[in-house]
C-alpha positions in Angstrom: 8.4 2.1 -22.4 6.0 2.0 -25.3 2.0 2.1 -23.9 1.0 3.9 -26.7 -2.6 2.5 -26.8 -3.2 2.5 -23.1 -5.9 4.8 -21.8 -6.1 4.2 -18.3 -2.9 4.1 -16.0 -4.6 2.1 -12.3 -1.7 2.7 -9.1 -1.5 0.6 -6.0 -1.0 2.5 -3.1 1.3 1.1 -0.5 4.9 1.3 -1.5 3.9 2.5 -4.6 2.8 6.5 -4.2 4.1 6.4 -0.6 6.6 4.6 1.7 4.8 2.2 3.7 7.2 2.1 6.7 6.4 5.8 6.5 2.7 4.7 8.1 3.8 1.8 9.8 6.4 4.3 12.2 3.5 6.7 12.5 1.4 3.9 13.8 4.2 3.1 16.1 4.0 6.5 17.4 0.3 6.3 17.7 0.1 3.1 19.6 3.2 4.2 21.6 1.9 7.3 22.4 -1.5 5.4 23.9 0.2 2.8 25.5 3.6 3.6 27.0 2.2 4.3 29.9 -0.1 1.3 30.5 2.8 -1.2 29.7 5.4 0.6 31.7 7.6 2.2 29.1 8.9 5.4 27.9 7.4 6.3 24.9 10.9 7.0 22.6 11.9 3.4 24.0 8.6 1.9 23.0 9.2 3.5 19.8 12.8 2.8 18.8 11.7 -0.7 20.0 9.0 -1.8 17.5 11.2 0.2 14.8 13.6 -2.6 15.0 11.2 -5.3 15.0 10.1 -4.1 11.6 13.1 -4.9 10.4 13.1 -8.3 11.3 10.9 -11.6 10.7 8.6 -10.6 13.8 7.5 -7.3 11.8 4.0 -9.1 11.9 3.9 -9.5 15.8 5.8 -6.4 17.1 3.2 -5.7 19.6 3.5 -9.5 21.1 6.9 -8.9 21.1 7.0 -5.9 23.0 4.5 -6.9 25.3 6.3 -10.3 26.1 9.7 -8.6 26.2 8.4 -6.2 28.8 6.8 -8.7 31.1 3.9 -6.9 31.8 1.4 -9.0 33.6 -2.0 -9.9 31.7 -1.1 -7.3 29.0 -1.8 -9.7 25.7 -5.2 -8.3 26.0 -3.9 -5.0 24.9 -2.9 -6.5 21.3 -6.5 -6.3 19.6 -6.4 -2.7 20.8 -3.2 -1.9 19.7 -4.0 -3.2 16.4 -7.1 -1.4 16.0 -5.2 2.5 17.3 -2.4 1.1 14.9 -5.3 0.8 11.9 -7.1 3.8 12.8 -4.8 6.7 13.6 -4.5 9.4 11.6 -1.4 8.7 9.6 1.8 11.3 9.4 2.6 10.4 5.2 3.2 12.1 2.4 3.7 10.8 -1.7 6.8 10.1 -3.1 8.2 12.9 -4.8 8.1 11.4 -8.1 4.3 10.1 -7.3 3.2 13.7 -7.4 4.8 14.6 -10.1 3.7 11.6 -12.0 -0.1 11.9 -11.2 0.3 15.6 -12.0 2.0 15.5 -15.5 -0.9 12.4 -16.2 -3.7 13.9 -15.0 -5.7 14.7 -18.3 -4.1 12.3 -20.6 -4.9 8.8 -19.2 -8.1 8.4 -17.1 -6.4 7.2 -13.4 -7.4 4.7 -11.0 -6.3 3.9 -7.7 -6.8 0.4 -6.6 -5.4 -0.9 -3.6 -6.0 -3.4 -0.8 -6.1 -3.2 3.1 -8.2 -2.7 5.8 -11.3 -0.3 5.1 -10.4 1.9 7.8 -7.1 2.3 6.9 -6.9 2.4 3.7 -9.7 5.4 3.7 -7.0 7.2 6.2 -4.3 6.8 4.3 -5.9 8.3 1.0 -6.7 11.2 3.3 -3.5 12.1 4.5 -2.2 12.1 1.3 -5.2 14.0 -0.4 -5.9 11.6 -3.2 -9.5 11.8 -3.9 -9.4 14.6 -6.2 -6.6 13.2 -8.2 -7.9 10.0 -9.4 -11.0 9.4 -11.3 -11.5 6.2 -9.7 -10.7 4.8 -6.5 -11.7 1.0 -5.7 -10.5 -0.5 -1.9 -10.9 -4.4 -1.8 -11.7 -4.6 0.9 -14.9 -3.1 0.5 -15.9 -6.6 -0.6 -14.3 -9.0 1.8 -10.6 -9.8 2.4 -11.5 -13.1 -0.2 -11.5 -10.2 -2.9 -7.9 -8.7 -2.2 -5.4 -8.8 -4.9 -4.5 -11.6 -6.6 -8.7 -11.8 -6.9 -9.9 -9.8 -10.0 -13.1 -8.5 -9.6 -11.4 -5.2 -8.5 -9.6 -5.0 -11.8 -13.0 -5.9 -13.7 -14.8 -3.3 -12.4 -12.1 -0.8 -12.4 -12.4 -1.3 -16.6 -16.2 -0.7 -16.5 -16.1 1.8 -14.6 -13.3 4.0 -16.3 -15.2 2.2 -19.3 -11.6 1.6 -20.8 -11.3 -2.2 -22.0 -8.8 -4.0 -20.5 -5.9 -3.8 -23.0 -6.0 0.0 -23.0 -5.4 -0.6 -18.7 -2.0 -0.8 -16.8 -1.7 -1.3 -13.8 1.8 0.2 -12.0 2.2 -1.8 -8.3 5.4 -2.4 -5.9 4.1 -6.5 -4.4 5.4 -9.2 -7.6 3.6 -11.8 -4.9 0.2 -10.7 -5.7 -0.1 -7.2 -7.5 0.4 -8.5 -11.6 -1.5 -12.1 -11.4 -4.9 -10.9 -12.2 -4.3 -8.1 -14.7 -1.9 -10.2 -16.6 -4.5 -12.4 -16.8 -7.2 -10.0 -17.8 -4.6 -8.7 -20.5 -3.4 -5.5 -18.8 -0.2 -3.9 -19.2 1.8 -4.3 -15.9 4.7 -2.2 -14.2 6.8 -3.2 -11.0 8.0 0.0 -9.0 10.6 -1.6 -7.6 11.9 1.2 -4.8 15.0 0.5 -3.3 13.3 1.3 0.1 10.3 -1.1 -1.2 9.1 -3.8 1.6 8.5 -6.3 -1.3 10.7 -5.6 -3.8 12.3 -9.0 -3.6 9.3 -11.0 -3.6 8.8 -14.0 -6.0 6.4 -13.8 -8.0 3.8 -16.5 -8.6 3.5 -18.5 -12.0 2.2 -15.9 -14.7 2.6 -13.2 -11.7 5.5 -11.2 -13.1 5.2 -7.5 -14.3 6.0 -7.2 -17.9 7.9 -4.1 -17.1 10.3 -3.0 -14.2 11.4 0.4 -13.4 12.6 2.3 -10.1 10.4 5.3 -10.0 7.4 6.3 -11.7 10.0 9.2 -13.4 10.1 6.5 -15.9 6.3 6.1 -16.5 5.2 8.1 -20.0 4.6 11.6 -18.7 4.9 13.4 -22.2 
């Protein structure tokens, strides 16, 4: 893969550095561990329960599901606050091998970025966890701004440039989502790279028109580290 000119190298997060089932499960276990008792369940159950939701199309709506599948009387008011112990546990994660070996190895000859969207909150955990702070010389969460400025939007992209103060054809951006990770920087005349992990959750999404990466690879092993 020839990026010869590029300066800055920008990651997403989910999917990307980490497996994002990895704090979905631990979120499982969080809301599990704060709610088995209240909806009548044993807490492994609960557990192995919304594990094979996530694997199907209610992976959006496990904690309806549960709840409805349990029968518990007047318990749909729970959801909200299973949502919110979901978003603001503290997660159980760690990088994909090949992650930390790829921001290692890079750190010092591209400037790195982290850009990635999500709930505030969670997103702030989740860099945490994984001790990413020090390893990045920028990190830019969307949703600092409003959900309307999540990826495909490109203001994050913009400023990520001025603030590395790299231009945008020296940036790439490296990202697991085709759906809405590679729109914007495309546009913006970035460099684009598609982890597409054989565990990825949207490794076999369409992208839209002018959304594709220009460059696919299976783990950042295959990024320039020399």
């Amino acid at each position: 893969m020839d990026i010869a000119s590029t300066r800055a190298i920008v990651f997403d997060l989910d999917d990307t550095l980490y497996p994002e089932w990895a704090f979905t499960f631990s979120g499982y276990q969080a809301v599990a561990r704060a709610f088995a008792e209240r909806l009548g369940a044993r807490m492994d159950e609960l557990v192995a329960r919304m594990r094979e939701l996530f694997d199907t199309p209610d992976r959006g709506r496990v904690f309806d599901v549960v709840i409805a599948e349990l029968e518990v009387a007047n318990a749909e008011s729970l959801v909200p606050k299973m949502i919110e112990t979901f978003r603001s546990h503290k997660p159980a994660i760690q990088l994909h091998p090949d992650a930390d070996v790829a921001l290692t190895r890079l750190h010092g000859q591209y400037s790195l970025g982290l850009l990635t969207d999500g709930p505030l909150l969670m997103q702030r955990s989740k860099i945490e966890a994984l001790g990413l702070q020090p390893r990045f010389n920028e990190i830019i969460l969307t949703d600092q701004w409003g959900r309307e400025h999540w990826k495909p939007h490109p203001k994050a992209f913009q400023e990520m440039s001025a603030r590395l103060g790299v231009p945008h054809a020296a940036c790439t951006y490296v990202a697991d989502n085709p759906a809405k990770d590679f729109l914007a920087p495309n546009v913006l005349g970035w460099r684009t790279v598609f982890v597409r992990r054989p565990d990825g959750i949207y490794r076999d999404k369409e992208p839209p028109a002018g959304g594709a990466a220009q460059i696919t690879i299976q783990t950042l092993d295959a990024l320039p580290l020399d």
